[in-house]
C-alpha positions in Angstrom: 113.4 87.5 138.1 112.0 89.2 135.3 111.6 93.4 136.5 107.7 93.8 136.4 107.1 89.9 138.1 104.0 90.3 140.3 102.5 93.2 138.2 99.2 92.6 137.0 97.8 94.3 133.8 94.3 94.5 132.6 94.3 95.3 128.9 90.8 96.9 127.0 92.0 97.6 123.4 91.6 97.4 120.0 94.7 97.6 117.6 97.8 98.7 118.4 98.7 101.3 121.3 97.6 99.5 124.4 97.6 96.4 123.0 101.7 96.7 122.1 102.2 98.7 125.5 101.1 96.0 127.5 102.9 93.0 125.4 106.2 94.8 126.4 105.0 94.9 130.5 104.0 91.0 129.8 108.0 90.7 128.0 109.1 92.2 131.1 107.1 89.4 133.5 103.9 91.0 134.3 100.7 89.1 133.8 98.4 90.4 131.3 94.8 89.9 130.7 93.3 90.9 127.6 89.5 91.9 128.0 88.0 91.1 124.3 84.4 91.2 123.2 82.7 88.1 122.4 82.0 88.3 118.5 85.7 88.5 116.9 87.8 89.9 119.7 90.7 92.5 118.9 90.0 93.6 115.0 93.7 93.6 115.1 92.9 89.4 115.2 91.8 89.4 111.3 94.0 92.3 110.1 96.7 91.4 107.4 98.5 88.5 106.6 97.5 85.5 109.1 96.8 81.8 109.4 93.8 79.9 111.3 92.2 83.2 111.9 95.0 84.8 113.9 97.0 87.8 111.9 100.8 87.6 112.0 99.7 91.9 113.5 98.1 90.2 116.5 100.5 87.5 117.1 103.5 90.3 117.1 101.4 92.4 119.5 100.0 89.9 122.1 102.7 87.8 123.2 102.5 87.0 126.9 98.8 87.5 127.4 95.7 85.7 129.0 92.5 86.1 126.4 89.4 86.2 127.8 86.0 86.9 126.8 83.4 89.5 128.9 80.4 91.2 127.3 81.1 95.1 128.7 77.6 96.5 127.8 76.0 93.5 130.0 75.4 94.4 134.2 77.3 91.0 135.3 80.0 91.2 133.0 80.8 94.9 134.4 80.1 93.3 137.7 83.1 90.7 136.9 85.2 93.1 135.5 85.1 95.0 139.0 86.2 92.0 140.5 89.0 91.3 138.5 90.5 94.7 138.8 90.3 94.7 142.5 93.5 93.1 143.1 94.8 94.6 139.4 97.8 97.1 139.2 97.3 98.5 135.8 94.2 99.2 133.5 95.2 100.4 130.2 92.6 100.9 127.4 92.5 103.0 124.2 88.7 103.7 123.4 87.6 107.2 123.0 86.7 109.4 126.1 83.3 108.4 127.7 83.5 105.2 126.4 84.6 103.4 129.1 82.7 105.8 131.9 79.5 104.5 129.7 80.1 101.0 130.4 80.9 101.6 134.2 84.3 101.0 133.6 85.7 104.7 134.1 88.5 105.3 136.2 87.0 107.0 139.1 84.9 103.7 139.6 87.5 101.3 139.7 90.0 103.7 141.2 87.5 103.6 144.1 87.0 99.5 144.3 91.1 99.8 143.7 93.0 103.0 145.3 96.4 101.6 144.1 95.4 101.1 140.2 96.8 102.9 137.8 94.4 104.0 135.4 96.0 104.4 131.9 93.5 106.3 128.8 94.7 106.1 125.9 92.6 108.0 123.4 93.5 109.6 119.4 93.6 113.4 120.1 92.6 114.1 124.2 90.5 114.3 126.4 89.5 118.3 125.7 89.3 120.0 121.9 87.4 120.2 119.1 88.7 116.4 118.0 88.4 114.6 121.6 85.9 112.5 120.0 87.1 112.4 116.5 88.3 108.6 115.5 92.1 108.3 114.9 94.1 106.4 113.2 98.2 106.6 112.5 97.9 107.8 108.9 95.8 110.8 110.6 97.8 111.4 113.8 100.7 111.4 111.3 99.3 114.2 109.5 98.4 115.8 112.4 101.8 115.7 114.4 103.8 117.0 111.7 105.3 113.7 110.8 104.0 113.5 106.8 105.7 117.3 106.8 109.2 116.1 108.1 110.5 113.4 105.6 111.9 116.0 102.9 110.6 115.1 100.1 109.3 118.1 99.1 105.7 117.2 99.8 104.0 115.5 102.5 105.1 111.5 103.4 104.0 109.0 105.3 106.4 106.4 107.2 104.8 103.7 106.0 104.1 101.6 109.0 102.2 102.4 112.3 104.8 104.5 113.9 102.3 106.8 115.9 100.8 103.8 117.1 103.6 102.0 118.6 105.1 105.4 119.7 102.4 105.8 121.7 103.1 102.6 123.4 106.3 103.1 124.2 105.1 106.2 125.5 102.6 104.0 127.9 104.4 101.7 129.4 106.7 104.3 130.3 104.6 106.5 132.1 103.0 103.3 133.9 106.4 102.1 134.8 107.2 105.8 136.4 103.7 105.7 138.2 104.3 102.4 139.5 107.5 103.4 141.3 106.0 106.3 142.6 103.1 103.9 144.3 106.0 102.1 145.9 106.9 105.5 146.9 103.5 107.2 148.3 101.7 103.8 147.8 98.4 105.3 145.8 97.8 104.6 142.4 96.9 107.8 139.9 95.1 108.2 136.5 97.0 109.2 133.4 95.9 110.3 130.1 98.2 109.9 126.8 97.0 111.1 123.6 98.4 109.7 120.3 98.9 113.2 118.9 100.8 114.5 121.8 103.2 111.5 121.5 103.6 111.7 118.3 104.7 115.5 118.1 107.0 114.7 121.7 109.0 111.8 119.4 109.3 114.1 116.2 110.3 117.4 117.5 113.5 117.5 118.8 114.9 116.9 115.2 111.7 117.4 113.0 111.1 121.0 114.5 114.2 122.3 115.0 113.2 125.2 112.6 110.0 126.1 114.6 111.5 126.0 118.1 113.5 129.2 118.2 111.1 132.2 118.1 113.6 135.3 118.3 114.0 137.5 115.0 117.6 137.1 114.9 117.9 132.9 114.6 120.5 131.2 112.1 118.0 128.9 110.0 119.8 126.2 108.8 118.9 123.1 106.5 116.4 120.4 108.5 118.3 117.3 109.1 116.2 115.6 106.4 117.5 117.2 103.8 121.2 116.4 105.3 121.6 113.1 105.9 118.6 111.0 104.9 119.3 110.8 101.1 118.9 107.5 99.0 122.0 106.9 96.9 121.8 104.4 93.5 124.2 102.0 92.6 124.9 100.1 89.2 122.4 97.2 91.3 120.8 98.6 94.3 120.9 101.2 96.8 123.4 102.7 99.7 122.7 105.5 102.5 125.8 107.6 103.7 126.3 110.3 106.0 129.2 112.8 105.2 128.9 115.8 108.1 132.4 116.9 108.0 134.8 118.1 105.6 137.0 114.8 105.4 134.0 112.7 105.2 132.7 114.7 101.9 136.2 114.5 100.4 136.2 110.7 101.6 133.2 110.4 99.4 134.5 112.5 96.6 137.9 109.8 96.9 135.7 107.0 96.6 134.1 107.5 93.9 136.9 108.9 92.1 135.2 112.9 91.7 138.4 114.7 93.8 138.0 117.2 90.9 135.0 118.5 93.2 137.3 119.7 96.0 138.8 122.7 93.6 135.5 123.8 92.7 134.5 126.7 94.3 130.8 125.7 94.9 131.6 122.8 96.6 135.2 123.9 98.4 133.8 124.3 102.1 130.9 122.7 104.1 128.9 126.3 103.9 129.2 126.8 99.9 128.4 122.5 99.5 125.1 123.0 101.9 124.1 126.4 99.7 124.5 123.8 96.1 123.8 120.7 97.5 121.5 119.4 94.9 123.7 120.5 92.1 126.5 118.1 94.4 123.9 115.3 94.4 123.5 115.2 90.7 127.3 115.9 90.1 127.6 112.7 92.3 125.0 110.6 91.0 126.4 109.6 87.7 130.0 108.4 89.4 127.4 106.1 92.0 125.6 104.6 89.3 129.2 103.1 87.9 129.7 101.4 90.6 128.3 98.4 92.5 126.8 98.1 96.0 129.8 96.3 97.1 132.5 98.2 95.6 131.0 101.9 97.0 130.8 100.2 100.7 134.3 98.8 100.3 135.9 102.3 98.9 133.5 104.6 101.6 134.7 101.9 104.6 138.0 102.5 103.2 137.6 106.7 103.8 135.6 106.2 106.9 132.5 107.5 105.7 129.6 106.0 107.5 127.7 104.2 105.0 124.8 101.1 104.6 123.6 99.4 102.1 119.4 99.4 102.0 118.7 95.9 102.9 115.5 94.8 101.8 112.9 93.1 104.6 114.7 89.1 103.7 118.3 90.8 103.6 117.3 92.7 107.7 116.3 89.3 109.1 119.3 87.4 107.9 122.1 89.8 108.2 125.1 88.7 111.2 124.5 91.2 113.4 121.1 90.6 114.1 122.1 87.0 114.4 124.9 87.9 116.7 122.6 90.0 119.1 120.2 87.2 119.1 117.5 89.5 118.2 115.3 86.5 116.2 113.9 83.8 117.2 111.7 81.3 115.3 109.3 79.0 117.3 106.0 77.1 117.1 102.5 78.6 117.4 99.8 76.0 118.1 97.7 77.7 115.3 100.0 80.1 113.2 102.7 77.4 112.9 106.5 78.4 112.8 107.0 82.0 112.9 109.7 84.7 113.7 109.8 86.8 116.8 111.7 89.8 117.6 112.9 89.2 121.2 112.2 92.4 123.5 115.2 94.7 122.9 116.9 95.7 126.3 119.1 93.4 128.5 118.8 93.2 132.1 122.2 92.4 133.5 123.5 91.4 130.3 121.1 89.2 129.6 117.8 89.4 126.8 114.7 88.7 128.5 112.7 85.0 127.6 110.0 85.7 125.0 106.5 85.9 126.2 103.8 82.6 125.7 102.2 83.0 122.2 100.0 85.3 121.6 96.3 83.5 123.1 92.9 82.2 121.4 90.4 84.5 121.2 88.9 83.2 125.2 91.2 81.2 125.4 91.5 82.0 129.1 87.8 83.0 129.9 87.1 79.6 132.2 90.5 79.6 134.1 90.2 83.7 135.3 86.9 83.6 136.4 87.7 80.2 138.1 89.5 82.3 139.8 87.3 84.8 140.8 85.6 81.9 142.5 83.0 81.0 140.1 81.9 77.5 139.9 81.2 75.5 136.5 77.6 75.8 136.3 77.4 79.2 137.0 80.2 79.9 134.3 78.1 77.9 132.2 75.0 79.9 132.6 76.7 83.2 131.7 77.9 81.7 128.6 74.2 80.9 127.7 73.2 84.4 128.6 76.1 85.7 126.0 77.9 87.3 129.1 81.5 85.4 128.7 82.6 83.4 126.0 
């Protein structure tokens, strides 16, 4: 049995935060209906690179889920919506505040048709503030959280993928998985609000902020982690990573590279003086790197312990053993998208790596069969579709 069997999840969402939250509850067994609008669903649908008008971005967020089709702005499709979530566990959507109170979806309405639901907002910025209702996207909630401030480069960097977003979903399904235990506790659902800039400055600060966390005058300031261990290292044909944090790692480094002369010089003879000089040690260090291939540095740092990796580009990650030994890949059929790689859901319940979700749905693909369901017949199902209510 997977852990959330029997949970049933009612997803409103465009892109990535609720949308990715509730493919990981749909990993983990529950069942997942995805409310899109009629016209192109999900934006996320046409987003990138993609096949037979499904983006490889939507496939990797929507495995699992039912699709179906309800125009929100329309009385009757409101009205059908109430119905489905009556019986629901979990609403999660990520529109801006009001939104979903406009289109008689708020949470005090169906927390009343449903006592037990758990009512999950997802918004950019909050509820409250001068930006409740500004639009948000990672690149700006990365700005905003501090996380362009904390690579080290000496001026502001993006990570260069949607890390706010999907940090925010983690974020989600665990506070939905906390308030379903407490139901099973108390038995009453409960409404929770996440914002993507609050999730984003939780994940970053215990490392990123380490410097503006202690507020007393007399505080040791000391290097960020950045500018420690995440430094890119050239060889004669690519690129390594290594972390030396102790005296015998740095002279492991200096062995394997052949620059032992460094350990006599008195800028670089104890951790303090190396941190104080550190870019003069870089550059000292860089020359004796770029003699030397990829392989050879791994072999000679492996050799003096130092923790090292090559930087493996995106072919090189997919292929390597270990990922193949953890079983972490696996390629399969979609009926539209063709074959295509998955990343299997990362934890193990006793020992054992959940079954990847169903592929990601049709835009409606499921429409007919819910509101079968809900005990509509054909010809009324039919006339709604005339009337541009379902799809």
């Amino acid at each position: 049995m997977k852990p959330l069997e029997n949970v049933k999840v009612i997803e409103f969402s465009t892109m990535i935060t609720a949308a990715f939250a509730s493919m990981m509850m749909a990993e983990q067994g529950a069942r997942v209906i995805k409310v899109e609008p009629l016209e192109m669903g999900d934006p996320m649908r046409h987003i990138g690179t993609g096949k037979g008008g499904i983006s490889a971005l939507f496939a990797n967020c929507n495995r699992g889920k039912e699709s179906i089709c309800i125009n929100l702005k329309d009385e009757t499709g409101q009205s059908l919506v109430h119905q489905l979530v009556r019986d629901a566990d979990v609403v999660v959507h990520n529109f801006r505040p009001g939104v979903m109170d406009n289109l008689n979806l708020g949470s005090e309405k169906l927390r009343a048709l449903n006592p037990g639901l758990i009512y999950v907002a997802i918004s950019g910025f909050g509820v409250d503030g001068p930006l409740a209702n500004a639009p948000a996207y990672d690149p700006v909630i990365q700005a905003h959280a501090g996380i362009t401030a904390s690579q080290g480069t000496g001026t502001p960097a993006f990570v260069r993928n949607l890390i706010c977003d999907k940090i925010t979903a983690y974020t989600a399904i665990q506070a939905i998985t906390a308030a379903l235990l407490v139901r099973e506790k108390i038995g009453e659902g409960q409404h929770i609000d996440l914002s993507m800039l609050d999730a984003g400055l939780f994940f970053i600060f215990p490392d990123g902020f380490m410097n503006n966390t202690l507020l007393d005058d007399d505080v040791e300031v000391q290097p960020h982690l950045a500018d420690l261990v995440y430094e890119l290292t050239l060889t004669n044909d690519g690129a390594i990573t290594f972390s030396a944090a102790t005296d015998a790692q740095i002279e492991g480094v200096l062995r394997a590279v052949g620059r032992e002369d460094l350990l006599a010089d008195p800028r670089f003879n104890s951790l303090e003086k190396l941190l104080i000089n550190l870019e003069v040690f870089r550059e000292e260090l860089a020359g004796a790197f770029m003699q030397l291939s990829t392989d050879d540095v791994l072999a000679r740092l492996k050799e003096n312990d130092v923790p090292a990796a090559k930087c493996l580009d995106y072919e090189e990650v997919l292929l390597q053993p270990q990922i193949e030994s953890n079983g972490t890949i696996e390629v399969r059929e979609h009926p539209v998208l063709g074959s295509m790689r998955i990343v299997r859901s990362p934890a193990k319940f006793n020992g054992k790596r959940l079954a990847a979700g169903s592929h990601s749905p049709i835009h409606g693909q499921h429409t007919i069969n819910v509101l079968k369901e809900l005990g509509l017949d054909s010809p009324t199902i039919s006339d709604y579709k005339d009337k541009g209510i379902v799809l």
